[in-house]
C-alpha positions as CSV (number, residue, x, y, z in Angstrom):
1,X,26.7,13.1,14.3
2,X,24.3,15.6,15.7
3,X,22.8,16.9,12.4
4,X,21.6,16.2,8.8
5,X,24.5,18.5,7.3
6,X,26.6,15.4,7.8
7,X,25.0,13.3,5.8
8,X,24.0,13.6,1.6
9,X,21.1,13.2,0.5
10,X,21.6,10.3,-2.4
11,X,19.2,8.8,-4.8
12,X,18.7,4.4,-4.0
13,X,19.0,2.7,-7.0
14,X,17.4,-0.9,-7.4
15,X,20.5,-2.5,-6.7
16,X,20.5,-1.2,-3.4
17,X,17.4,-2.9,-2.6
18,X,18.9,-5.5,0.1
19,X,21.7,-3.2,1.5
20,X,18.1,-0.2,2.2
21,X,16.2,-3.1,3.7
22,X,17.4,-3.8,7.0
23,X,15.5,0.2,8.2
24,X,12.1,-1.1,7.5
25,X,13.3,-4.8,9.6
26,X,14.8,-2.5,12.1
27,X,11.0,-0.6,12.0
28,X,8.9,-3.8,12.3
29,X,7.4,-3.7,9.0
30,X,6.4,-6.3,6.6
31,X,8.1,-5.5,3.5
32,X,10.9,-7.8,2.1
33,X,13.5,-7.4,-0.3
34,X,11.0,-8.2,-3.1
35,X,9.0,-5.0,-2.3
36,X,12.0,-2.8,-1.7
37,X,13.4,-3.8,-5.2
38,X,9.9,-2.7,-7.1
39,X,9.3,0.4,-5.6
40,X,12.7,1.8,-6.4
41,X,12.3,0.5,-9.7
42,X,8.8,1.8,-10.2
43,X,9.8,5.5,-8.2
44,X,12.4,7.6,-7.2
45,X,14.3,6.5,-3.4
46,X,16.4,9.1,-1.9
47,X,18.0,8.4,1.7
48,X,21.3,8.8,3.8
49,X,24.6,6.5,4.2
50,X,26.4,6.7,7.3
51,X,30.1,6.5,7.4
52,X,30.5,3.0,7.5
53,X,28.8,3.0,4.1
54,X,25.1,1.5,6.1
55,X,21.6,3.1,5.1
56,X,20.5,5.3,7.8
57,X,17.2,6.7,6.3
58,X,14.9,6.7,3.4
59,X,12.3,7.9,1.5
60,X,10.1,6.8,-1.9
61,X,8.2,8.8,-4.0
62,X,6.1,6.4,-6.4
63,X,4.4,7.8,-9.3
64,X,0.7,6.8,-9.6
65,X,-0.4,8.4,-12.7
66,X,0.8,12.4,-14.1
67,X,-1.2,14.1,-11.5
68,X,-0.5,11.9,-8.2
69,X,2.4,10.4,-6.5
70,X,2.8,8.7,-3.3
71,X,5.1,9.0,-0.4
72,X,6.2,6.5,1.8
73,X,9.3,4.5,3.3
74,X,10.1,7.2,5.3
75,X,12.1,5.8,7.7
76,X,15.6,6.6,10.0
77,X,17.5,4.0,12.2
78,X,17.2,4.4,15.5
79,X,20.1,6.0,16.2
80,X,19.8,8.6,13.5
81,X,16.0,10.0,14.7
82,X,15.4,13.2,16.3
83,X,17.9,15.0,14.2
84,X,15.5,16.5,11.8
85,X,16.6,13.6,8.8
86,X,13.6,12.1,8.4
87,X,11.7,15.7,8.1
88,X,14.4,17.0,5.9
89,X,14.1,13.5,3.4
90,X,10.0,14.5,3.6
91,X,10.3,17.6,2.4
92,X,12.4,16.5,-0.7
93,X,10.0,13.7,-1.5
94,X,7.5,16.9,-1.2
95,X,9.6,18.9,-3.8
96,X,10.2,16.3,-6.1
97,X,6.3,16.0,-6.5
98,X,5.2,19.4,-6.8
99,X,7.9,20.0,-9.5
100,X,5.9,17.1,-11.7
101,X,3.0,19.5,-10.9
102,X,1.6,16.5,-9.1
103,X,-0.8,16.1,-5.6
104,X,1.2,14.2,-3.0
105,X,-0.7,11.4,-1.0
106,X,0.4,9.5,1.8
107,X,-0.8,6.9,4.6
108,X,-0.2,8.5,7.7
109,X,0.6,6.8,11.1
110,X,-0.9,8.4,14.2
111,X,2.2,10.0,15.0
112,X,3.0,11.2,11.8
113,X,-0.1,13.5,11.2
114,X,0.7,15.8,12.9
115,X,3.6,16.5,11.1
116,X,1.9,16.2,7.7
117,X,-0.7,18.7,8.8
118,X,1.5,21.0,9.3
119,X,2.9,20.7,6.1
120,X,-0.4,21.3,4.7
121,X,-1.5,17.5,4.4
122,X,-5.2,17.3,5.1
123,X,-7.6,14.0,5.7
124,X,-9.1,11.9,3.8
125,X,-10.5,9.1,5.5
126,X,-8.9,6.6,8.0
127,X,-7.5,3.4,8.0
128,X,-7.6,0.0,10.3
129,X,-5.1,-2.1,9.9
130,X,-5.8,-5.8,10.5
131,X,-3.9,-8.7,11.5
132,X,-5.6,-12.2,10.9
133,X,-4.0,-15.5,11.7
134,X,-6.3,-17.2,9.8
135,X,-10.0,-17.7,8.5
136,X,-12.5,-20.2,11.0
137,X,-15.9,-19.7,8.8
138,X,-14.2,-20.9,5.2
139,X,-15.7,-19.4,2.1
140,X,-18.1,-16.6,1.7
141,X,-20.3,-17.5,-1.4
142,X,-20.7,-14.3,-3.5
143,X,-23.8,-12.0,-4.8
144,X,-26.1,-14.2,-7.5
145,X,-24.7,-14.0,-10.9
146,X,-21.1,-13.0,-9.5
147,X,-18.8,-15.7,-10.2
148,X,-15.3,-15.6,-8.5
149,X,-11.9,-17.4,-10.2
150,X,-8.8,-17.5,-10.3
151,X,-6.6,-14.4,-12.7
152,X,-5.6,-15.1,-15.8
153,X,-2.9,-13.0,-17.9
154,X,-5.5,-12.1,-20.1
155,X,-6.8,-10.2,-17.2
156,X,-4.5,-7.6,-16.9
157,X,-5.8,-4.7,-19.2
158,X,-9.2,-4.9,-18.0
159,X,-7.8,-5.0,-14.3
160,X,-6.4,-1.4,-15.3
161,X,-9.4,-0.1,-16.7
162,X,-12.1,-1.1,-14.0
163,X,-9.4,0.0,-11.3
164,X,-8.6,3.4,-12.3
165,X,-11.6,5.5,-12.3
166,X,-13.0,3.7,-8.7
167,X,-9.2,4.0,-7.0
168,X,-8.7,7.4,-8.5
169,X,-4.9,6.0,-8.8
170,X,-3.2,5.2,-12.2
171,X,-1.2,2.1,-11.1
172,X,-1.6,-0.3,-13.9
173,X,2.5,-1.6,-13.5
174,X,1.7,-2.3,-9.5
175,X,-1.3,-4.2,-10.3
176,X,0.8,-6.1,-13.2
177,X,3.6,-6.1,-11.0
178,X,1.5,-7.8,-7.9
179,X,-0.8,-10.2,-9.9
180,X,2.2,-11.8,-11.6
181,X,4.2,-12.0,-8.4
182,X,1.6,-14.2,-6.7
183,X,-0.7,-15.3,-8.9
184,X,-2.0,-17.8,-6.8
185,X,-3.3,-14.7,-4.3
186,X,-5.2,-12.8,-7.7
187,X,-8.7,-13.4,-8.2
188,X,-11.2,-11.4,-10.5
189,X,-14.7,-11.4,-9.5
190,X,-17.1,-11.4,-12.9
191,X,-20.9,-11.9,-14.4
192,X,-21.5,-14.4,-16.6
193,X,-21.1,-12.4,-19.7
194,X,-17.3,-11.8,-18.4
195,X,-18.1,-8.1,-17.1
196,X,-15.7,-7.2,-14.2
197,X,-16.9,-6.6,-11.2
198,X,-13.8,-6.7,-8.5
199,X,-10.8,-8.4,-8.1
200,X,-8.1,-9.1,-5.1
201,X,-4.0,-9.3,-5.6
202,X,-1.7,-9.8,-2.9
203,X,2.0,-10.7,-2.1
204,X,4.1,-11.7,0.1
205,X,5.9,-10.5,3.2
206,X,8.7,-10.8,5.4
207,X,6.5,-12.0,8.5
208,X,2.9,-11.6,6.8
209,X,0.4,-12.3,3.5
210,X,-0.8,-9.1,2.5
211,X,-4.1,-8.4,0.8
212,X,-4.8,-6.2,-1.1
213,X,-5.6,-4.3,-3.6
214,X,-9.1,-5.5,-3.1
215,X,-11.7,-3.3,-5.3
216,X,-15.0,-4.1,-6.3
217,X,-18.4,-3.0,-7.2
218,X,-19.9,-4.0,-3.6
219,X,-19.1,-4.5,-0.2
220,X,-20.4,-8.0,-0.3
221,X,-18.3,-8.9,-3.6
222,X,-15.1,-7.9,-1.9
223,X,-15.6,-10.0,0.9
224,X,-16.4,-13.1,-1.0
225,X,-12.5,-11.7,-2.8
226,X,-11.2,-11.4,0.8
227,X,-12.8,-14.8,1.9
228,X,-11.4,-16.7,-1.2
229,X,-7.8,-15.1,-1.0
230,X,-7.6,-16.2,2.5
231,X,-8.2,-19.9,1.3
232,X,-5.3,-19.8,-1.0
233,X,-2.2,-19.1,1.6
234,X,-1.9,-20.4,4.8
235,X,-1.8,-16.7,6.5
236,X,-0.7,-14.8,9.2
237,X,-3.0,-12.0,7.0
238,X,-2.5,-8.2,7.2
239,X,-5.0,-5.9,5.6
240,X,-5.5,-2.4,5.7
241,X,-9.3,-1.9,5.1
242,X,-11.0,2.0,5.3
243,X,-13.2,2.3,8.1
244,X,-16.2,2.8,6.0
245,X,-16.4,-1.1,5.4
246,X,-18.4,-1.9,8.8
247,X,-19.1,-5.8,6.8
248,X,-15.4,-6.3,6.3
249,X,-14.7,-5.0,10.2
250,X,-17.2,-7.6,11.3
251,X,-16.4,-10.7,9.6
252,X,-12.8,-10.0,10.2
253,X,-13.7,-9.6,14.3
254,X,-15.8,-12.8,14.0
255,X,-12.6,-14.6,12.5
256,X,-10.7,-13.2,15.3
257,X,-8.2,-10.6,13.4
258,X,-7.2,-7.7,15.6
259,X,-6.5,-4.1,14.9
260,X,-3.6,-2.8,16.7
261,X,-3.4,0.6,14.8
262,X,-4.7,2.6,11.4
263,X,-3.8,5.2,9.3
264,X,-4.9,8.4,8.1
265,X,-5.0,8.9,4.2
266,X,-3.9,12.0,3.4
267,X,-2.9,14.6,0.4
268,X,-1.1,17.4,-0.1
269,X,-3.7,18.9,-2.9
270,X,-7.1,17.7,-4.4
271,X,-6.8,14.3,-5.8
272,X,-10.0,13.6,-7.9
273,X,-11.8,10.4,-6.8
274,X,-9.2,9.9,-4.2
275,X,-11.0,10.7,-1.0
276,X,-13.9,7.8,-1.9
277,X,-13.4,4.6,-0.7
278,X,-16.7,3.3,-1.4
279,X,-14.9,0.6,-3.9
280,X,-11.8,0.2,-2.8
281,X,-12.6,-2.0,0.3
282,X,-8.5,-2.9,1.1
283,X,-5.4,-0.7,0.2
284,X,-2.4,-2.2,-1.5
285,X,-0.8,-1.2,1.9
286,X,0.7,2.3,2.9
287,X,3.8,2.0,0.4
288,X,2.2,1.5,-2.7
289,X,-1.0,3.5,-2.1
């Protein structure tokens, strides 16, 4: 098969959750079947079968409010690359956004910004991913008056509310969706009249804990969040943290977590509050935005 004109362009269902998986295994990335089976519920997948009925390539486009939707999973088996699929699968994710009158963001890798810029992507900030084995300094106490503790049900409306307008993202079912996944990885981060002041989710993978959301009103807040999350799984850790966060970069060096690559965040469009990361201090991970 030497071109995309073989193959159809088909929407992923759910369903197909574990049959899709195996491209992002094949791709060394940490997402299990878990993961696969939310986002296609949450947003649209598209991809391509082969003949033997196998997943060759796919695509996501997750909804994160009316005005923003993110792109990710794009991803061809090996055999299938350099034949313009994965380009082609881009550019309906791309079409499916702008006809919700939407802004398209994305986490680009290095080798994929290119390619976005020339679509008209342009940068927002970057991106260090992190990969910590585990914690050697224990807990990190946080600011006076901040008390952190464990998420509670009750929890979930407020989470919401103090996310959205310091994420600029509308995500309310990911956060709901994350924090009753693992609720043993959630913490909220409060005052002592109960006022919100950060909070941390994070999930499972197939070879990794990730972290993350983490958002908060200070840097130091979010690393007392980081710090406790880290006591309550035995790790490896991945977290993708925006450069800006030179505290986080340093306590994660000191623990001895290494930073083999980043990304670029990226839209297609003006996002409002989008291209600030002074809050959000690690992403839910390129996927989910």
């Amino acid at each position: 098969m030497a071109n995309t004109d073989v193959l159809d362009v088909t929407r992923i269902d759910p369903g197909l959750a574990e049959a899709v998986w195996p491209l992002s295994i094949e791709a060394g990335w940490n997402q299990n079947v878990a993961d696969w089976r939310f986002m296609l519920a949450a947003g649209r997948g598209f991809g391509c079968r082969g003949a033997d009925g196998k997943w060759q390539a796919s695509s996501l486009v997750l909804p994160l409010g009316q005005k923003l939707a993110w792109i990710s999973m794009v991803l061809v088996t090996t055999d299938r690359r350099r034949f313009g699929l994965g380009s082609s699968l881009l550019k309906r994710c791309i079409t499916e956004v702008r006809e919700a009158d939407a802004v398209a963001g994305l986490d680009a890798t290095e080798a994929g910004r290119p390619i976005y810029l020339k679509l008209g992507f342009h940068d927002l900030y970057g991106i260090a991913r992190w990969h910590l084995d585990r914690v050697k300094d224990g807990a990190i106490a946080p600011p006076a008056g901040i008390a952190i503790r464990p998420f509670v049900l009750a929890d979930l409306p407020k989470l919401a509310t103090y996310d959205r307008p310091l994420s600029g993202m509308e995500r309310p079912t990911i956060l709901a969706h994350l924090a009753m996944r693992q609720p043993g990885l959630a913490f909220i981060a409060e005052t002592g009249s109960g006022r919100l002041t950060g909070f941390a989710l994070g999930r499972e993978g197939r070879f990794a804990t990730s972290l993350g959301p983490v958002v908060a009103d200070s840097e130091a807040i979010a690393l007392a969040l980081i710090a406790r999350a880290t006591e309550a799984a035995p790790g490896p850790f991945i977290l993708d943290v925006p450069e800006a966060h030179r505290e986080i970069r340093a306590w994660l060096e000191a623990q001895g977590a290494v930073s083999p690559r980043g990304y670029m965040r990226m839209t297609l469009g003006e996002a409002k509050r989008l291209d600030d990361p002074s809050h959000v201090f690690a992403l839910a991970g390129p996927e989910l935005g």
